[in-house]
C-alpha positions as CSV (number, residue, x, y, z in Angstrom):
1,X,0.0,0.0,0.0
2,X,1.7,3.6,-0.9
3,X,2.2,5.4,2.0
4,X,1.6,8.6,0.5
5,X,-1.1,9.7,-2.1
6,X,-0.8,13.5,-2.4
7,X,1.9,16.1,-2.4
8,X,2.0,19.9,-2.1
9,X,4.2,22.4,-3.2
10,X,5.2,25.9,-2.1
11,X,5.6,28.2,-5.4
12,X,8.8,30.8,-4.5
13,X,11.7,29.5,-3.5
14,X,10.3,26.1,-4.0
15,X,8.8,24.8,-6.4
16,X,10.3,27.7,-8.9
17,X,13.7,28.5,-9.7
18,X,15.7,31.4,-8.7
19,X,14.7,32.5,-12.0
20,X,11.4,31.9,-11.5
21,X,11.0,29.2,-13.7
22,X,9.8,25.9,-13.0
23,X,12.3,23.3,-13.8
24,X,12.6,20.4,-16.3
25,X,13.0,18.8,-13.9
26,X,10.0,19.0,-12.0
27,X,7.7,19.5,-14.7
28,X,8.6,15.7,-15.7
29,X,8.5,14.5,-12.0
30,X,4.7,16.0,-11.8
31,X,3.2,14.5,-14.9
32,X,4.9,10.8,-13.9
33,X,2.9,11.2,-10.6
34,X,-0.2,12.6,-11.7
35,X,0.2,9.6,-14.2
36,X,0.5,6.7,-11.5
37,X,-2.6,8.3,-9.8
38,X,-0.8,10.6,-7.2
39,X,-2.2,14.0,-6.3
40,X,0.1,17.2,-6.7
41,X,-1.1,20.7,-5.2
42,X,0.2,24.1,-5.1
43,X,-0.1,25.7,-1.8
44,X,1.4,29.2,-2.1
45,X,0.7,32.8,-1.0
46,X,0.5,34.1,-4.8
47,X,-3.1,34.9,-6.0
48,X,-4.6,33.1,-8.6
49,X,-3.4,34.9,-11.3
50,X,0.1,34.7,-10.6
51,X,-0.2,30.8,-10.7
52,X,-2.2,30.4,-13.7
53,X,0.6,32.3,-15.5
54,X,2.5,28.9,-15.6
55,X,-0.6,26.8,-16.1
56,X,-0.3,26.0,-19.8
57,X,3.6,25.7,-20.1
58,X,4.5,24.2,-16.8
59,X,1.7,23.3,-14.7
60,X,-0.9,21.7,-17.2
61,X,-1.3,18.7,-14.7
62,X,-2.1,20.2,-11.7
63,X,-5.7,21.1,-11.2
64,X,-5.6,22.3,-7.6
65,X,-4.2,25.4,-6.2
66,X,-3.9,26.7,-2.5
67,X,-3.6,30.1,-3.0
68,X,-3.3,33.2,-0.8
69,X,-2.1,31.1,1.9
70,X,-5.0,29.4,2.4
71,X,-7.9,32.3,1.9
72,X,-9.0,31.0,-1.6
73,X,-9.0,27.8,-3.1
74,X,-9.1,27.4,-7.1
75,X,-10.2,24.6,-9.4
76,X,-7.7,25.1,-12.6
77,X,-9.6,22.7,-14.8
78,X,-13.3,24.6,-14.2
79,X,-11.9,27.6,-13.7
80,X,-13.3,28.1,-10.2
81,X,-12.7,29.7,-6.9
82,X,-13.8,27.2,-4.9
83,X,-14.1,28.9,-1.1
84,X,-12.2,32.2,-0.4
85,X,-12.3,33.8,3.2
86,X,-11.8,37.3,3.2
87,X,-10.6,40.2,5.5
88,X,-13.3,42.6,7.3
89,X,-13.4,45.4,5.8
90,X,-12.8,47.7,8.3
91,X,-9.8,46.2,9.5
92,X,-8.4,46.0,6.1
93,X,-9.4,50.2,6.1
94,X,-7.2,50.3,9.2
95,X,-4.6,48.5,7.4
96,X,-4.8,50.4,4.4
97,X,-4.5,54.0,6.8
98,X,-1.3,52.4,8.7
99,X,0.5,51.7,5.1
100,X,-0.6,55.4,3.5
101,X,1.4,56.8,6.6
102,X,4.6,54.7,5.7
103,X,6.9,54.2,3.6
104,X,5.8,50.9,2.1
105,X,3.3,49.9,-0.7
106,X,0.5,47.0,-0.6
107,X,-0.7,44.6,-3.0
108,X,-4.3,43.7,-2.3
109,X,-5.4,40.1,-3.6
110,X,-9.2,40.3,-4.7
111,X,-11.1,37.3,-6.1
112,X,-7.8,35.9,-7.1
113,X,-6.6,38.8,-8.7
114,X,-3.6,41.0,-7.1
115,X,-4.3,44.7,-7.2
116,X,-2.0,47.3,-6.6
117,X,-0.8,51.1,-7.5
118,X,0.9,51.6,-10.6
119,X,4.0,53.9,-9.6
120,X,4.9,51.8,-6.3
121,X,5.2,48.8,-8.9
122,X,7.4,50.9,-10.7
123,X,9.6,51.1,-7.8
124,X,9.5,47.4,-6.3
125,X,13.4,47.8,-5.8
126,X,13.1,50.5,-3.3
127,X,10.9,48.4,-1.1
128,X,13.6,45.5,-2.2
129,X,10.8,43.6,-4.0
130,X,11.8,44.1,-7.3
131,X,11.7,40.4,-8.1
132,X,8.2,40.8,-8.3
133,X,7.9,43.7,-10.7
134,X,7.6,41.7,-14.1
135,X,4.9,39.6,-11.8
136,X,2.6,42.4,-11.0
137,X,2.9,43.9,-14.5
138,X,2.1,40.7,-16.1
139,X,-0.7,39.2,-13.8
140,X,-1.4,42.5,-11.4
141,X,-4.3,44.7,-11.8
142,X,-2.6,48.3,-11.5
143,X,-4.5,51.5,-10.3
144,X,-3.7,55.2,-10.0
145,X,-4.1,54.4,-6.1
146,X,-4.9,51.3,-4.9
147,X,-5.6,52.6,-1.5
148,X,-8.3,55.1,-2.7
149,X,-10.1,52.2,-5.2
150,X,-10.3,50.0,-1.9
151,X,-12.2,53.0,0.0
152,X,-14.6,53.3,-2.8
153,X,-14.9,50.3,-4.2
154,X,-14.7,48.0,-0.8
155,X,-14.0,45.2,-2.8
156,X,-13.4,42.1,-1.0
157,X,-9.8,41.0,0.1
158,X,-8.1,37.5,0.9
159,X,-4.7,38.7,1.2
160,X,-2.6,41.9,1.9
161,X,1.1,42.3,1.0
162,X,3.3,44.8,1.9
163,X,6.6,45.5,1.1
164,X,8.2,48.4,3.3
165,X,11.8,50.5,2.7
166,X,13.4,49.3,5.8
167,X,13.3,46.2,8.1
168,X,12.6,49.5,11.1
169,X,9.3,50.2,8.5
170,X,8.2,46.7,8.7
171,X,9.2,45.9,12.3
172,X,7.0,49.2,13.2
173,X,4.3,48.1,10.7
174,X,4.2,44.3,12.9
175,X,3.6,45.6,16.0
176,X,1.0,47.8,15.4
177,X,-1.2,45.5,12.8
178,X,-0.4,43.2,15.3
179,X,-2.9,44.3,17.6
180,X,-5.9,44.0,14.7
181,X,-7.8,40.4,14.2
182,X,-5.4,38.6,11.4
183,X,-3.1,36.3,10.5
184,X,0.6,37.8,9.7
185,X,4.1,36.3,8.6
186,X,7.3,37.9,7.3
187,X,8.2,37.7,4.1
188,X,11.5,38.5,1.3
189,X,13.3,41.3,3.3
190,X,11.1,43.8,4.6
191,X,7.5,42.7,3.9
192,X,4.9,41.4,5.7
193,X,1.9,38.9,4.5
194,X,-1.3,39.8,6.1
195,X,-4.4,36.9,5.9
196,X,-7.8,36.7,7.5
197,X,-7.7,35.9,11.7
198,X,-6.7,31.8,12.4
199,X,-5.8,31.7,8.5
200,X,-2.8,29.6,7.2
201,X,-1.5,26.9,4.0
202,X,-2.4,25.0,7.1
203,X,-5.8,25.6,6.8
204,X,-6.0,25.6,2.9
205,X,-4.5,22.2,2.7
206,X,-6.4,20.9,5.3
207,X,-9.5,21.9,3.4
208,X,-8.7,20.5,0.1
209,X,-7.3,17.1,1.7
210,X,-11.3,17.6,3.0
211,X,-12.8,18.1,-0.4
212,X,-10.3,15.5,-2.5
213,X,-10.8,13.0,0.3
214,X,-7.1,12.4,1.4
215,X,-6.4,12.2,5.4
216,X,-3.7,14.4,6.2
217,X,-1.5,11.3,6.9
218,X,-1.1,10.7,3.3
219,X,0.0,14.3,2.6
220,X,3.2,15.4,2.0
221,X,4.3,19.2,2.2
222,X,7.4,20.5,1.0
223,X,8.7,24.6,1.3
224,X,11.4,26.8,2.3
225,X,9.5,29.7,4.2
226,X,8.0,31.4,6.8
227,X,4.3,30.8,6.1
228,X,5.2,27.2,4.9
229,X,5.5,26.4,8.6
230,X,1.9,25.4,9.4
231,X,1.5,23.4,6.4
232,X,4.4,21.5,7.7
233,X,3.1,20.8,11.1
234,X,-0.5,18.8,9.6
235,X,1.1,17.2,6.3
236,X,2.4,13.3,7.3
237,X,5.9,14.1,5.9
238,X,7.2,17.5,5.8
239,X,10.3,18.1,3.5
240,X,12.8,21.3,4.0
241,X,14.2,22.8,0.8
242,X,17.7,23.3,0.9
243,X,17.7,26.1,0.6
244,X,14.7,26.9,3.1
245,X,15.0,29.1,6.1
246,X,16.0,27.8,9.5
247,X,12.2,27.8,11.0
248,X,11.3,25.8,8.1
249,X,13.9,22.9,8.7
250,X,13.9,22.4,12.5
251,X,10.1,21.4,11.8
252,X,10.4,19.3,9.0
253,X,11.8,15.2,8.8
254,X,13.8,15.8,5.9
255,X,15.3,17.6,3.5
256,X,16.0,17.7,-0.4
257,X,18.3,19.8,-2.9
258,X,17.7,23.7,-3.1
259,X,15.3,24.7,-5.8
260,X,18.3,25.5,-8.1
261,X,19.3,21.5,-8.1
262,X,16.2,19.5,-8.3
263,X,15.0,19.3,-4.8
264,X,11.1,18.9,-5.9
265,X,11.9,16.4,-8.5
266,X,13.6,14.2,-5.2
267,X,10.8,15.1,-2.8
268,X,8.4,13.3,-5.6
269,X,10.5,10.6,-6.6
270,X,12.0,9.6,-3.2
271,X,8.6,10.0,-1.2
272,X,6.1,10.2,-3.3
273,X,6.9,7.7,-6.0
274,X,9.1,5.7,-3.6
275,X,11.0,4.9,-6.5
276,X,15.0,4.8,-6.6
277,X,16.0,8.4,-6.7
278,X,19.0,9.0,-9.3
279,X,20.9,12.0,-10.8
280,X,19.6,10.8,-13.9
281,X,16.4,12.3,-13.1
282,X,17.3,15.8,-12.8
């Protein structure tokens, strides 16, 4: 009997490259699982948008994503959101008054779709998030000011990024949304990921383990981050990236190559597959 039946991936710094590519590698190591009847999710803090931009090159077989960390769940194959919890609105007003009074700019994720204000995505290096400039302009809906469109529009929101100009920023930033009713992780350098109250991958996975009928037992989570960690702590094996941060691998069993040298490719062959894991594959 296999002793695992599903498997679920982190996006950045995971399952993608440093370039932000998804490897041969990997792409090959999916489609042989999916063929032998295996399950493979993505569980990741991008919206909707920003994972369908690899569905038809690199994730064709994979029908189920975990996005938002957890808020919003999305069937790739019907093209539907299938739950999405969302922030009150008036705490994501508060939210939206703390960031207008600091140096920092937010990405609002709506329905799947990320939202933000056109000239602070110009400037993603200054708030030293520039590697997801090209993202935003390709998948990101971009307004004159996304702060004002959320106070007249009050459209609903799964997920808040920020990305501040200083660790001090975000540091100041923590403490004070802190004190408000959400879920909130570090994230890159100096930004902070901000999800409805009790809200986690833990959460998302352990819905659609619900709705695919998988016990959490047969579940195998594998990231490198921050707001990885609770997906880690409910999946039956949990696997570190090499190149994951520390909190990540003092939680997990074991640990696979860096996302530069085929780590997900020997996550899925070694534990999911249970096959003999060889160089050959990579």
């Amino acid at each position: 009997m296999d002793k695992y039946d599903l498997i679920a991936f982190d996006m950045d710094g995971t399952l993608l490259t440093s370039n932000n590519a998804v490897s041969g590698s990997s792409r090959k190591a999916i489609s042989q699982a999916v063929d032998t009847g295996k399950k493979v999710v993505i569980c990741s803090g991008r919206a909707v948008s920003a994972v369908e931009l690899y569905k038809e090159s690199d994730l064709r077989d994979v029908r189920y994503y975990i996005c938002e960390n957890g808020a919003l769940l999305y069937d790739s194959v019907e093209k539907v959101i299938m739950s999405a919890t969302v922030i009150p609105e008036k705490v994501v007003s508060e939210i939206i008054d703390l960031v207008e009074q600091s140096d920092c700019m937010v990405i609002v994720a709506s329905n799947g779709h990320n939202q933000s204000t056109r000239k602070d995505v110009k400037r993603m290096e200054h708030f030293y998030a520039e590697r997801y400039k090209e993202l935003q302009f390709k998948t990101g809906i971009l307004h004159e000011d996304i702060c004002s469109s959320y106070r007249a529009e009050k459209f609903p929101v799964e997920k808040l990024n920020i990305y501040c100009a200083s660790v001090a920023i975000r540091d100041e930033l923590f403490d004070r949304i802190s004190q408000l009713p959400v879920t909130m992780v570090h994230a890159e350098e100096t930004g902070l990921e901000v999800s409805p109250l009790h809200m986690t991958k833990g959460v998302g996975l352990r819905r659609i383990c619900e709705i695919l009928q998988v016990s959490l037992d047969k579940v195998i989570a594998v990231g490198d981050s921050d707001n990885d960690v609770e997906m880690m702590k409910i999946a039956g094996l949990s696997i570190a990236m090499g190149n994951a941060r520390q909190c990540v691998k003092d939680i997990c069993k074991v640990s696979v190559g860096d996302n530069d040298h085929g780590g997900c490719a020997e996550a899925i062959h070694k534990y999911l597959l249970e096959d003999v894991f060889s160089e050959s594959y990579l």
